[in-house]
Residue frames as qw, qx, qy, qz and C-alpha x, y, z in Angstrom:
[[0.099, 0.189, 0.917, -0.336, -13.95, 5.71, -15.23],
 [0.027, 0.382, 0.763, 0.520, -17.33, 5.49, -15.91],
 [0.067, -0.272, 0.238, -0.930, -19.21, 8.37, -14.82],
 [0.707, -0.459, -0.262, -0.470, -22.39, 6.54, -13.54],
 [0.690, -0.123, -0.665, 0.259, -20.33, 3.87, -11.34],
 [0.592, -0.705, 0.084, -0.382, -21.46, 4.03, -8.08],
 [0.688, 0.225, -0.611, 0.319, -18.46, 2.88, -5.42],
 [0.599, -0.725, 0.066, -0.334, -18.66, 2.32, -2.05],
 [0.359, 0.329, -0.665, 0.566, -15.67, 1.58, 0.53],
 [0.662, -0.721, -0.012, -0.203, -16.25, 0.05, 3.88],
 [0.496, 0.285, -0.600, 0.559, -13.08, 0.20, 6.26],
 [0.541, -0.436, -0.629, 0.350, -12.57, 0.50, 10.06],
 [0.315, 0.162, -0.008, 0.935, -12.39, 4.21, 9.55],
 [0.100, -0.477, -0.637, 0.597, -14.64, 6.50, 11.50],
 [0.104, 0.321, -0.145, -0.930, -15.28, 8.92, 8.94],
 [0.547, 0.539, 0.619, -0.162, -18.57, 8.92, 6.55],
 [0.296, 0.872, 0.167, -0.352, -19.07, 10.13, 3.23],
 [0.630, 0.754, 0.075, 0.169, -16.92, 11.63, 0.39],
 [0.855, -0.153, 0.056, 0.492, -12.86, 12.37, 0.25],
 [0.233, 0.930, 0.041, -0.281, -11.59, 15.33, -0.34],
 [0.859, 0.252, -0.045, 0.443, -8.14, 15.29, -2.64],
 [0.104, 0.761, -0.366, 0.525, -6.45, 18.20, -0.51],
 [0.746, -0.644, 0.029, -0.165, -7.29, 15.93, 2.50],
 [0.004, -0.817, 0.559, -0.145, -3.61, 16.19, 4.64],
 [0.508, -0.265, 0.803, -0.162, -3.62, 12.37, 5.59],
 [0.650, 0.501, -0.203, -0.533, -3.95, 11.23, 2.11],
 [0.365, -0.271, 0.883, -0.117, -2.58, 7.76, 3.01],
 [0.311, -0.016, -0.908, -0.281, -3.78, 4.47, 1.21],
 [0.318, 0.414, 0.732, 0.438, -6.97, 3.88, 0.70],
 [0.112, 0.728, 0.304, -0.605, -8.08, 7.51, 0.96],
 [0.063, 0.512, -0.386, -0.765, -6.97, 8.20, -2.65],
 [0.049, 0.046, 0.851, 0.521, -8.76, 5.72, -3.91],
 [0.089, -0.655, -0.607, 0.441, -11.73, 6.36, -2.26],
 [0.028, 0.718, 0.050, -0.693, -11.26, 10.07, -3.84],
 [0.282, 0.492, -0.391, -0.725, -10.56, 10.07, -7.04],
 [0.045, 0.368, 0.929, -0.018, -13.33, 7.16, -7.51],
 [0.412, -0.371, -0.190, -0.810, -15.96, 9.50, -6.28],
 [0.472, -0.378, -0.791, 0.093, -16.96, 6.77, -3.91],
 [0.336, -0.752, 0.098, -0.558, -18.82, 7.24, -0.92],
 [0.233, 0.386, -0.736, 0.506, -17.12, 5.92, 2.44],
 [0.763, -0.468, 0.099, -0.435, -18.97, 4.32, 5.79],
 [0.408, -0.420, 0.752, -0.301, -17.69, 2.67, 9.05],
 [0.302, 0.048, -0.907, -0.291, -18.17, -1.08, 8.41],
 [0.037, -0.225, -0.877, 0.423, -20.11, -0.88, 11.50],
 [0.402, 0.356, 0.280, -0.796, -23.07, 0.74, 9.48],
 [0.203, -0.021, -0.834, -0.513, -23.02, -1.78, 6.33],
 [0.014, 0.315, 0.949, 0.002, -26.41, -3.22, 7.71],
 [0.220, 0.751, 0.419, -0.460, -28.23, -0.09, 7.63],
 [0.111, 0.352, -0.465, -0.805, -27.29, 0.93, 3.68],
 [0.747, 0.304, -0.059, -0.588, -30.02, 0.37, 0.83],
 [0.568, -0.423, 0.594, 0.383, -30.31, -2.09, -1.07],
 [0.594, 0.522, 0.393, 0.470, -29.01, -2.69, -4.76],
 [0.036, -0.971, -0.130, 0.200, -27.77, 1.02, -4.02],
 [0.190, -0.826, 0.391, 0.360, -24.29, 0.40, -5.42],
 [0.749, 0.556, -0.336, -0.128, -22.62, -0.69, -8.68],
 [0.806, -0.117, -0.485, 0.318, -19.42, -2.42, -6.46],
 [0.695, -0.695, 0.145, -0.111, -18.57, -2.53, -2.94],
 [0.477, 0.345, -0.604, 0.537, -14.52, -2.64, -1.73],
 [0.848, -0.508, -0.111, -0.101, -14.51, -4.10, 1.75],
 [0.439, 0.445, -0.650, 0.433, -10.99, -3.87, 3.77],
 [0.735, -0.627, -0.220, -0.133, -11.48, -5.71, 6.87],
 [0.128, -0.854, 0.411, -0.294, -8.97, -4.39, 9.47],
 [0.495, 0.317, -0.784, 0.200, -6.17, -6.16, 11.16],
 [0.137, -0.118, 0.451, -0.874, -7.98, -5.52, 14.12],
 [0.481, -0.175, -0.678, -0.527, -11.49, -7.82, 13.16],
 [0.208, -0.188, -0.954, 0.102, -13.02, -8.31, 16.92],
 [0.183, 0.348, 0.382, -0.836, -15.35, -5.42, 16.98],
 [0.377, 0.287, -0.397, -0.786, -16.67, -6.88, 14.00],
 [0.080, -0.180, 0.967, 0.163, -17.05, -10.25, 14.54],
 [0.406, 0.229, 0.842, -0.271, -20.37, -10.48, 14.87],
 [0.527, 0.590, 0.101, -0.603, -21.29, -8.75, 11.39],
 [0.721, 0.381, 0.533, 0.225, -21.88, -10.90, 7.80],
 [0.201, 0.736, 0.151, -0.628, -20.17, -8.00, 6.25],
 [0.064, 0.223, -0.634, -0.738, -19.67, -8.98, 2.49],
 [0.142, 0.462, 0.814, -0.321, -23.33, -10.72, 3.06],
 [0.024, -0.733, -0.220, 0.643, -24.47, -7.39, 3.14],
 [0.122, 0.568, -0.413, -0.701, -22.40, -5.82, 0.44],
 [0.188, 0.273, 0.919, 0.212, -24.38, -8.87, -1.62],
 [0.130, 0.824, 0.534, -0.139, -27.79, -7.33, -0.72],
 [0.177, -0.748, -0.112, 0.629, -25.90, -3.68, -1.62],
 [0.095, -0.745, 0.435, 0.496, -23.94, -3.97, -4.40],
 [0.810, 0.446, -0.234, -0.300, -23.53, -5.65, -7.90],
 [0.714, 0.451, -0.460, 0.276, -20.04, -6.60, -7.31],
 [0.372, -0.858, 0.319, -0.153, -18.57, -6.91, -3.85],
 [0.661, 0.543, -0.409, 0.319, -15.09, -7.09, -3.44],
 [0.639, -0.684, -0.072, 0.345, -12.64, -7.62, -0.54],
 [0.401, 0.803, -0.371, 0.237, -9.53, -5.38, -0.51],
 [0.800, 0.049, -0.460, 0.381, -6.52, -6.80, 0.70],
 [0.378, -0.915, -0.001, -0.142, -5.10, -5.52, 4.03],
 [0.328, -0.686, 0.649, 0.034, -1.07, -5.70, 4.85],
 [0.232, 0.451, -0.814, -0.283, 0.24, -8.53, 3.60],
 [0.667, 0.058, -0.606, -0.431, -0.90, -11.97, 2.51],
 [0.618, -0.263, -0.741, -0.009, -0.21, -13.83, 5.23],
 [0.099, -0.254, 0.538, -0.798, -0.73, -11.34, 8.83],
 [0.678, -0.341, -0.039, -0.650, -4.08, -12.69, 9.35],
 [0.810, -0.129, -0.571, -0.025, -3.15, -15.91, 10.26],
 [0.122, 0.316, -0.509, 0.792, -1.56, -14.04, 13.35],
 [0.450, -0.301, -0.050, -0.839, -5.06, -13.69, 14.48],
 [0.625, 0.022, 0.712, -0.319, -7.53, -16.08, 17.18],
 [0.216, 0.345, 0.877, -0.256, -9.12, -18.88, 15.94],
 [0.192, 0.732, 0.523, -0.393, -12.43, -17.17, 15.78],
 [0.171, 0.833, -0.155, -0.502, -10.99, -14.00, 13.84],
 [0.036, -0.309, 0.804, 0.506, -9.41, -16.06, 11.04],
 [0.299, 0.339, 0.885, 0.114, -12.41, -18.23, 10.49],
 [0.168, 0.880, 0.214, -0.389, -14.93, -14.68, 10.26],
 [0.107, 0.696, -0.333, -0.627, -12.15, -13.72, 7.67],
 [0.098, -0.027, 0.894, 0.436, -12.00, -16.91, 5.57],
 [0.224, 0.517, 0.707, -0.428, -16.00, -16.68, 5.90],
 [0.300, 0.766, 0.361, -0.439, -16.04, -13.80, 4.17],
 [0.400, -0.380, 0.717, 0.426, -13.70, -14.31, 1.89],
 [0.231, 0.278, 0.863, 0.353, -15.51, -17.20, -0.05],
 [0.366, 0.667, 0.649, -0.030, -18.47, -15.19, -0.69],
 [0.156, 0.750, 0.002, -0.642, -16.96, -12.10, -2.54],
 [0.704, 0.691, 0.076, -0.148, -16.90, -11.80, -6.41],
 [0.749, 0.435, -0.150, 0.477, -13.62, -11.45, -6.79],
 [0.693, -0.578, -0.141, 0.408, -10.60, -10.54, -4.66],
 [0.245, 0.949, -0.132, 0.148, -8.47, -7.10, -4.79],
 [0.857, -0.402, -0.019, 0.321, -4.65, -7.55, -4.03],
 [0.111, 0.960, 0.052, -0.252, -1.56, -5.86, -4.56],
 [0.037, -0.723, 0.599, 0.342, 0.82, -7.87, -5.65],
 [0.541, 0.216, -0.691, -0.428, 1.68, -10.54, -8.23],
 [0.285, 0.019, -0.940, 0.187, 2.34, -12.84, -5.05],
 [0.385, 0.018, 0.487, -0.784, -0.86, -11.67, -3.55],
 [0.628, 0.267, -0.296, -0.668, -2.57, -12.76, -6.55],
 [0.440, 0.297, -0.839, -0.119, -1.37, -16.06, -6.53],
 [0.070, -0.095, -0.872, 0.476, -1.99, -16.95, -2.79],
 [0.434, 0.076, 0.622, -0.647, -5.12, -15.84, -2.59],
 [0.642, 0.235, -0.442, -0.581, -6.43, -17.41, -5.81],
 [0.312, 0.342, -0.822, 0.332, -5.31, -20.34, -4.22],
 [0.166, -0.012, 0.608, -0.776, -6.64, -19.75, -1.47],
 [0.364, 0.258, 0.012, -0.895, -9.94, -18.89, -2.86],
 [0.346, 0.224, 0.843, 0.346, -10.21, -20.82, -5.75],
 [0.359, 0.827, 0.432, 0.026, -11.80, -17.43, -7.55],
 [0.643, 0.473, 0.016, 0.602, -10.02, -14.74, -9.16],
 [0.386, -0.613, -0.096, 0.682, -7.89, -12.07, -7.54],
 [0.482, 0.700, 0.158, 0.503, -7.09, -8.64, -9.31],
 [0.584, -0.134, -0.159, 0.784, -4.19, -6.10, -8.68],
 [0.190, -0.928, -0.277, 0.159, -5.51, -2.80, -7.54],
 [0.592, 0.080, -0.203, 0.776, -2.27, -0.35, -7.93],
 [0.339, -0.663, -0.234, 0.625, -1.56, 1.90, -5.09],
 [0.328, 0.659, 0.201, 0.646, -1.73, 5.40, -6.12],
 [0.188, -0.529, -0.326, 0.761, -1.09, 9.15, -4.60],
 [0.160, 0.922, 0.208, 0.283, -2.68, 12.25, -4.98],
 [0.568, -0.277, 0.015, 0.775, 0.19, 14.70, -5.22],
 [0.116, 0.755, 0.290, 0.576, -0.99, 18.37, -6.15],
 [0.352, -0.853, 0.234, -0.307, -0.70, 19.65, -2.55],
 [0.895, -0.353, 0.036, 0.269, 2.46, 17.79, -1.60],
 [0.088, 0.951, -0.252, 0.154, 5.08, 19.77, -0.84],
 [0.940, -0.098, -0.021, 0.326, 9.05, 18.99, -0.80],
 [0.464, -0.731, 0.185, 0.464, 12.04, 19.72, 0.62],
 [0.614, 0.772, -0.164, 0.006, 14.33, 21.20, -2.57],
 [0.064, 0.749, -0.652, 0.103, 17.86, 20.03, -0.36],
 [0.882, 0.250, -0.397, -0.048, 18.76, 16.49, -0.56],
 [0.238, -0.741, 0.618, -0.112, 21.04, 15.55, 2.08],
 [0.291, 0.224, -0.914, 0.172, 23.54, 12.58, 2.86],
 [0.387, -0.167, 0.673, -0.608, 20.88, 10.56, 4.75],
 [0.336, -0.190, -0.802, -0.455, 18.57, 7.31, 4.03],
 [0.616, -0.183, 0.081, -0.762, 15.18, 6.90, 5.01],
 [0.110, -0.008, 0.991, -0.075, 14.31, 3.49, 6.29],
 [0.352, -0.273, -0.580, -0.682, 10.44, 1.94, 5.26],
 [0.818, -0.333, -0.435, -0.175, 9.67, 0.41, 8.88],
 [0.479, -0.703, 0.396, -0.345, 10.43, -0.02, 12.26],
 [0.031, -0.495, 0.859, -0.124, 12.09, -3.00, 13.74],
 [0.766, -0.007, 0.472, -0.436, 9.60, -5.62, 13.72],
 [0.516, 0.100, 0.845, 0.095, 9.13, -8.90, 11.30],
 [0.463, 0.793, 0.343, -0.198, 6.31, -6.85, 9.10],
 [0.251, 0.931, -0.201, -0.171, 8.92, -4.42, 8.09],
 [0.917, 0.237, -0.089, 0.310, 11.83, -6.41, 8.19],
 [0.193, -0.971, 0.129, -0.063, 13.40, -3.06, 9.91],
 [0.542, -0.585, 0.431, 0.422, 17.09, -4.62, 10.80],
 [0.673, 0.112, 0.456, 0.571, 17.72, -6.08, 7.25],
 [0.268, 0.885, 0.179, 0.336, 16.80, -2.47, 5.79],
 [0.531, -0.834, 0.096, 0.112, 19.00, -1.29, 8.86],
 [0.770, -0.376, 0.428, 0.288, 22.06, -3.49, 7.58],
 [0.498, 0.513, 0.340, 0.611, 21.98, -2.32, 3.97],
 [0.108, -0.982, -0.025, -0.155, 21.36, 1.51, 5.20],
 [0.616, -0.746, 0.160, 0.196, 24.37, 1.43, 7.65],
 [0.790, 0.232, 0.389, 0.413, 26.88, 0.75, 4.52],
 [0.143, 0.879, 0.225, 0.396, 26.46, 4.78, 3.67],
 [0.505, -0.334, -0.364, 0.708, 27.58, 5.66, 6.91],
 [0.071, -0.339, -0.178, -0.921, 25.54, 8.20, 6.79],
 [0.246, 0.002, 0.623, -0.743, 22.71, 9.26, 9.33],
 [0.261, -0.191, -0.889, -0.323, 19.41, 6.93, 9.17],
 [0.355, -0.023, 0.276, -0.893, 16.18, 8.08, 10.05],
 [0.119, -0.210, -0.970, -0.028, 13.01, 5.93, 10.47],
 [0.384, -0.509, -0.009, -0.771, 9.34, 7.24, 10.97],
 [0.119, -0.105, 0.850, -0.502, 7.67, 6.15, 14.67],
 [0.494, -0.309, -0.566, -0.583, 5.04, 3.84, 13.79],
 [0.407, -0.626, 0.322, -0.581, 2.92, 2.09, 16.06],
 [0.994, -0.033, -0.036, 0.101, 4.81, -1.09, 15.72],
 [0.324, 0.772, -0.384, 0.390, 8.13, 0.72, 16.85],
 [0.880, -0.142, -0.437, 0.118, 10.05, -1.12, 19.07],
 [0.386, -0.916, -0.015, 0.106, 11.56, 0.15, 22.61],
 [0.586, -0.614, 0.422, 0.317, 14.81, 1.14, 22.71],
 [0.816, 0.409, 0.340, 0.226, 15.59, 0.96, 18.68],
 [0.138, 0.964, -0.168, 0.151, 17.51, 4.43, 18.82],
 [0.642, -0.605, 0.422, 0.207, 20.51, 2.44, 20.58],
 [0.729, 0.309, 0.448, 0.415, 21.22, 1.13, 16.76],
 [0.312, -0.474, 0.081, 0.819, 21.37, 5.04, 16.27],
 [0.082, 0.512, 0.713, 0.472, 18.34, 4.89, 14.14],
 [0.114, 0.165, 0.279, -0.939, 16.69, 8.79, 14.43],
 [0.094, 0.531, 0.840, 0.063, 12.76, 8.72, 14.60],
 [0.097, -0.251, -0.254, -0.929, 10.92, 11.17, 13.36],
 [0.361, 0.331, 0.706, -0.512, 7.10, 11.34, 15.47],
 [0.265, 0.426, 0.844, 0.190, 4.16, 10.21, 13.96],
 [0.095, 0.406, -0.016, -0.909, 3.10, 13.01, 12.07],
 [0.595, 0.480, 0.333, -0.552, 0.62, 13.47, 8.72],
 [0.719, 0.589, 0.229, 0.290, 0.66, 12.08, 5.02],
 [0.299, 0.926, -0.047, 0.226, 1.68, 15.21, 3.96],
 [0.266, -0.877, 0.398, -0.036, 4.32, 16.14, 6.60],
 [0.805, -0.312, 0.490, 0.122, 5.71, 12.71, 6.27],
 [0.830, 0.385, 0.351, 0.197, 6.30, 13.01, 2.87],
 [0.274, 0.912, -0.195, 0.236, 8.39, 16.41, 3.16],
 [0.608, -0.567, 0.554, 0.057, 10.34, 14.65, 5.95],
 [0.872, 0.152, 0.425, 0.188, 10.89, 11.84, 3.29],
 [0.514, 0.818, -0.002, 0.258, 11.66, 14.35, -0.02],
 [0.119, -0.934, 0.336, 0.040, 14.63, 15.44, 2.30],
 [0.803, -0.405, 0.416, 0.131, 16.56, 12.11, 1.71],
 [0.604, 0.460, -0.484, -0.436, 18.51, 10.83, -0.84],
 [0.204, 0.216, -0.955, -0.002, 19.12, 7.47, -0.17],
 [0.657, -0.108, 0.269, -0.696, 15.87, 5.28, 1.24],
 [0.148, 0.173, -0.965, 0.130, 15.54, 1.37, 2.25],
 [0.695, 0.101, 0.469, -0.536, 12.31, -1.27, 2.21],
 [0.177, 0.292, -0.940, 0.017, 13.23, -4.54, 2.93],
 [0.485, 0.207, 0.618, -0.583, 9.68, -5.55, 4.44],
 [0.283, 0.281, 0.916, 0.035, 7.19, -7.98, 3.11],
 [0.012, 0.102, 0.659, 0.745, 5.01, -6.93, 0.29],
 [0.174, 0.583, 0.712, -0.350, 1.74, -5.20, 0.85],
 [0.135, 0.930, 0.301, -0.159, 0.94, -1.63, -0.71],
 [0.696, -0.045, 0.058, 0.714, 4.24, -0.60, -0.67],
 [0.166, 0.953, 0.144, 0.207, 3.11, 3.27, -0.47],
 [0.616, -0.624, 0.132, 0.462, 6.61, 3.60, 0.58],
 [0.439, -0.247, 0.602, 0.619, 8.39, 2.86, -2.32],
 [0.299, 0.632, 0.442, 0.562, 6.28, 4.55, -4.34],
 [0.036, -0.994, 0.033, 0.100, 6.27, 8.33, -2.72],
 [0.477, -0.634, 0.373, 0.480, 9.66, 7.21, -2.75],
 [0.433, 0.211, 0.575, 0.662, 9.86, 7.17, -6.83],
 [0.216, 0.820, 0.457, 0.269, 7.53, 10.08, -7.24],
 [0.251, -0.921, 0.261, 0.140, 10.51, 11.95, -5.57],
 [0.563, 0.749, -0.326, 0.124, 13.28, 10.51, -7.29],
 [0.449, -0.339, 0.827, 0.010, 14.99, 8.70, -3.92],
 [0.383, 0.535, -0.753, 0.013, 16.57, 5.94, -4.99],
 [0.852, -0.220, 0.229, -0.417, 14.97, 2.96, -3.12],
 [0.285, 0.340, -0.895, 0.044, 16.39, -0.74, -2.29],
 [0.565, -0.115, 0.422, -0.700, 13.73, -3.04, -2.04],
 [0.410, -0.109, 0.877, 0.224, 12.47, -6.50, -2.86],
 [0.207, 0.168, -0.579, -0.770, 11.12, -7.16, -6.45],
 [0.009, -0.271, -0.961, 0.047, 8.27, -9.13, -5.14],
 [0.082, 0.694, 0.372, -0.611, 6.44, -5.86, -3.97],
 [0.462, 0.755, 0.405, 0.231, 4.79, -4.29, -7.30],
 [0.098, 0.992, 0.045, -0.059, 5.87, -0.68, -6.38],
 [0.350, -0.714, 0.509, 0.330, 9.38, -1.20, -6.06],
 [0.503, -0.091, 0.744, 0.430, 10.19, -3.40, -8.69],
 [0.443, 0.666, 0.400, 0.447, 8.12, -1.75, -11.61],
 [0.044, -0.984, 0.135, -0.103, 9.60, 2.02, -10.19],
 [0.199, -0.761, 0.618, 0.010, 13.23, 0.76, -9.24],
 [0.967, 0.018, -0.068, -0.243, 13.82, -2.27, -11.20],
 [0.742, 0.342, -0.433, 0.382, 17.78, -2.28, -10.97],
 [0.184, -0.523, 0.643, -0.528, 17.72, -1.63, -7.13],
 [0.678, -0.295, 0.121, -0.662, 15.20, -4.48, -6.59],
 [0.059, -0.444, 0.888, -0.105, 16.34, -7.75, -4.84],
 [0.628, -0.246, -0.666, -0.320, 15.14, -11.30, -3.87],
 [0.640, -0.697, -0.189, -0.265, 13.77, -12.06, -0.74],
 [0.768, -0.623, -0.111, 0.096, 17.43, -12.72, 0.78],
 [0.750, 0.232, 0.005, 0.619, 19.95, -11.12, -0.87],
 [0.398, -0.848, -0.084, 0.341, 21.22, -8.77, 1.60],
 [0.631, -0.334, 0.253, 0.652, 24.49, -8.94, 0.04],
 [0.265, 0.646, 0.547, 0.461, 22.93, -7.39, -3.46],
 [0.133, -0.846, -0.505, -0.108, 21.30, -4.87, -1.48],
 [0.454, -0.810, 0.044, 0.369, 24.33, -3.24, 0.06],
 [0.488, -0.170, 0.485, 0.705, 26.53, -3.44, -3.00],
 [0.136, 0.757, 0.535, 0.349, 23.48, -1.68, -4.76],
 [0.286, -0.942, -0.077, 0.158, 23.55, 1.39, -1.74],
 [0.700, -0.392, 0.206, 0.560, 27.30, 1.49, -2.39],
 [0.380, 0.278, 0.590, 0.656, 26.90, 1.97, -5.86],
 [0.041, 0.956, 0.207, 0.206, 23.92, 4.94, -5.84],
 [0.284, -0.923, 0.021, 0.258, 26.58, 6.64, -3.25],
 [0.354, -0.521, 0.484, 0.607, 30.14, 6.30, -5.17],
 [0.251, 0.325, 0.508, 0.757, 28.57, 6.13, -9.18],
 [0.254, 0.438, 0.209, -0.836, 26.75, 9.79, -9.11],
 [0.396, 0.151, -0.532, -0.733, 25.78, 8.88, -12.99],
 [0.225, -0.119, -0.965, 0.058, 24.44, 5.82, -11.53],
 [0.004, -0.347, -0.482, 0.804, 22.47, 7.89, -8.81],
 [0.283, 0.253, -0.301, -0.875, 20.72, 10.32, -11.68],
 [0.354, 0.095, -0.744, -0.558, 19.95, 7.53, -13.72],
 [0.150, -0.198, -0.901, 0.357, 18.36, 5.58, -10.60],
 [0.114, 0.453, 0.431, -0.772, 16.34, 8.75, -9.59],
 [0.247, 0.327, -0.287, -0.866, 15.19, 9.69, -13.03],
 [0.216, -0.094, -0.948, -0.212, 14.18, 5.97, -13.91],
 [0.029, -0.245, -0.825, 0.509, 11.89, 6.28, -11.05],
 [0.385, 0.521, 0.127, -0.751, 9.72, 9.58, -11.81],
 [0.286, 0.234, -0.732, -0.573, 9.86, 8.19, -15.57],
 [0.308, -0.136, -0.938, -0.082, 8.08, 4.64, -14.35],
 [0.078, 0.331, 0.472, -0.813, 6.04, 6.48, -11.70],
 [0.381, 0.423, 0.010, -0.822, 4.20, 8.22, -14.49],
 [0.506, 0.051, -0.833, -0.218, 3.96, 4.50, -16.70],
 [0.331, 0.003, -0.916, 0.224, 2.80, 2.77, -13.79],
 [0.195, -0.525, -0.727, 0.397, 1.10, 4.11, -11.15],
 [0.123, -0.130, -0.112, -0.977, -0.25, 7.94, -12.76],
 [0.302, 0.075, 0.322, -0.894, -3.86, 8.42, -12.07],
 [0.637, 0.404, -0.246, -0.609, -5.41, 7.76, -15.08],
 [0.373, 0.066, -0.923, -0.072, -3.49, 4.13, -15.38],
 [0.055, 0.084, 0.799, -0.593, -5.22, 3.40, -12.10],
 [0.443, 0.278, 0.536, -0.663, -8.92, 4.27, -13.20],
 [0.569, 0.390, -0.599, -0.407, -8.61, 2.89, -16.61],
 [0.251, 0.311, -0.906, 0.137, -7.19, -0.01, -14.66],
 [0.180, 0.029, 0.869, -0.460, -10.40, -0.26, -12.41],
 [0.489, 0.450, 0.164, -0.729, -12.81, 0.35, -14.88],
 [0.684, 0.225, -0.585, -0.374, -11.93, -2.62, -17.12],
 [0.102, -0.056, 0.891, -0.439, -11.86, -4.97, -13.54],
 [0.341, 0.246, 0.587, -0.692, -14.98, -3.85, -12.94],
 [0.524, 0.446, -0.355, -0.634, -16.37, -4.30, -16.44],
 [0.311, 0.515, -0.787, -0.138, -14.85, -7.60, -16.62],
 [0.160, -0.128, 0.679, -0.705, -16.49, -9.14, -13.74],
 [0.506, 0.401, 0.231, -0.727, -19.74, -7.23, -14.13],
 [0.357, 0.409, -0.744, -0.389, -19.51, -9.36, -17.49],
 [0.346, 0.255, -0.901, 0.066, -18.71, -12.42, -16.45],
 [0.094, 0.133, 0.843, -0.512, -21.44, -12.38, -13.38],
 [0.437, 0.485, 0.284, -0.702, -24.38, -10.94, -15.54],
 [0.324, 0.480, -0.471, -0.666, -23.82, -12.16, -19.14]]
């Protein structure tokens, strides 16, 4: 990246300032945010930043959008920033979940950014669409120097999601359960009462970090949910599970293309799990494929190469 670019992130996040890369809740978007250099601020302070004080602005407006409603905040990141950008947030279509009021404030701001950040191919499409300006694919990245893993492997899969609609949680449930083996799930805070009668074991809501040694202990590991980030199914190739997931979602389908399904082919999916657990050469070749494409796809360096000819491209295209 270019060492002058100046990058600024506004999210719903309380913190201010700079990222460390040891920081223990290294979670999406905190890594990008770090190894950017950017600097970070609540959205609720966009109206007091300079202006012309940044080269581009990344905006994620939260799922959560009525403590905001009453700010213009890519407006702003106009007066701030050469280039201002929304990032996508969960998946293409969750906002429409939203009032009335909170969907218009998001289409609002929408129309007035330079160009849209998404994460998958189908993001790209809908919101271009949508838009009628261009979208670009951001890829999801970790920082993995201080992540520590478990070195034993047991008989167990790792589910991506809870029971809800987001995650798709049963159909990952119904391909998992094929192993007969014990199935573990973390406890988001879309986790649904009473989901341990299916005999699904939750883990508590713990950090990045910890969550990912809980994860490194599986070998087997399911996400069937709707396309967003997918920082699942990538920690879950930079360990070497084996992942069944749908090929729509970038991370899974360029890190596990011969586990990755279409949106309904359950039946695929379980004759896939069958196969990692009774071909072991099969298993190897699954796990190795991953760390192999991991380091093609989604290394560091692709990632700021990758945002440094966005941002170039743009910057181009709005100034030349």
């Amino acid at each position: 990246m270019k060492e002058c670019m100046k990058v600024v992130f506004l999210t719903e996040g309380g913190y201010q300032g700079k990222i460390s890369r040891n920081n223990p809740n290294s979670k999406l978007p905190l890594p990008w945010i770090s190894v950017l250099n950017a600097d970070h601020f609540p959205i609720h302070l966009v109206e007091n930043l300079k202006d012309n004080s940044y080269d581009i602005g990344v905006v994620i407006l939260p799922k959560n959008k009525k403590p905001f409603l009453h700010i213009e905040v890519v407006k702003h990141m106009q007066r701030i920033c050469k280039l201002s950008t929304v990032m996508q947030e969960s998946t293409y279509y969750l906002w429409q979940d939203d009032d009335i009021e909170d969907q218009i404030w998001y289409l609002n701001n929408l129309s007035l950014v330079d160009f849209m950040f998404v994460h998958n191919n189908i993001d790209k499409q809908y919101y271009e669409g949508l838009l009628n300006k261009p979208s670009e694919k951001l890829p999801s990245l970790m920082l993995t120097e201080h992540i520590k893993v478990s070195h034993e492997k047991k008989d167990q899969v790792m589910l991506g999601g809870n029971l809800v609609s987001l995650y798709r949680g049963i159909d990952s449930f119904m391909i998992a359960q094929e192993l007969e083996f014990p199935i573990y799930a973390l406890s988001s805070g879309r986790k649904k009462q009473n989901e341990e009668i299916l005999g699904i074991n939750h883990l508590p809501w713990m950090d990045w970090t910890s969550w990912i040694y809980e994860l490194s202990k599986c070998k087997y590991a399911v996400q069937i949910g709707t396309g967003a980030a997918g920082s699942f199914n990538l920690s879950c190739a930079y360990l070497g599970i084996p992942c069944i997931g749908l090929k729509s979602l970038e991370t899974q389908n360029l890190c596990f293309p011969d586990l990755s399904i279409s949106e309904v082919d359950l039946e695929k999916g379980k004759k896939l799990i069958l196969k990692l657990k009774n071909n072991p050469s099969f298993y190897k070749e699954q796990s190795q494929k991953a760390q192999e494409n991991y380091q093609i796809h989604f290394e560091e360096s692709i990632f700021l190469h990758t945002f440094t000819q966005i941002y170039d491209k743009h910057y181009t295209l709005k100034y030349s």
